[in-house]
N, C-alpha and C positions, 0 to 999 in steps of 0.2 A: 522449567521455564522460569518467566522471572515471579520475583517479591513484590514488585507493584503491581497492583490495580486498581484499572480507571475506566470507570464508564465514558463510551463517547458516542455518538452517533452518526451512522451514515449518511453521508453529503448530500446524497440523493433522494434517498426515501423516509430516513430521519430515525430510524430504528436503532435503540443502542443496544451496545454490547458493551462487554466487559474486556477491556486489555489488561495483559499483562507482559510488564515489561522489567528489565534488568535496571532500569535506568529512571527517573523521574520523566514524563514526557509534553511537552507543551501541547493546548489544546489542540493547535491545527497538527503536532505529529499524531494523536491518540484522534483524531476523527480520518484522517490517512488512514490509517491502520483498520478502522473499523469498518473504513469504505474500500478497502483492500479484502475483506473477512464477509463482507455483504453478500448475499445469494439473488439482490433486486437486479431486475433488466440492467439499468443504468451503470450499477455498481460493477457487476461482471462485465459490460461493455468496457469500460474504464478499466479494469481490469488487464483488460485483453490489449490497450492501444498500451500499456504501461510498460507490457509484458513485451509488445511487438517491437516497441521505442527502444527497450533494452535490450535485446538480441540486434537489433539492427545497429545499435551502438557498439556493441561488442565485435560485430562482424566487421564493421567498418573499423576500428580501431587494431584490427587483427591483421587488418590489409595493408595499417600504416602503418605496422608493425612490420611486415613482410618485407616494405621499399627501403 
């Protein structure tokens, strides 16, 4: 994994974690990450529209790929 580590906290419930990344990461990418890594209602909800936005981005991009 990476060399850096950064506490950050999630957006919703305020719980930190610990990131680690390849890369130096600005606050709002290392609190992303940490509310991406959360197990709280909200955080997994969020999770789930994140997850749903990018498959349906992909799907549709596949299509205008196709034409």
């Amino acid at each position: 994994m990476g060399n850096i580590v950064k506490t950050a906290k999630c957006r919703f419930c305020g719980q930190m974690t610990q990131i680690e990344a390849d890369e130096e990461l600005t606050a709002a990418q290392a609190e992303e990450q940490a509310t991406m890594t959360c197990n709280c209602t909200d955080a997994v909800e969020y999770q789930k529209e994140k997850q749903r936005k990018f498959y349906m981005g992909a799907i549709d991009s596949h299509w205008h790929y196709q034409e």
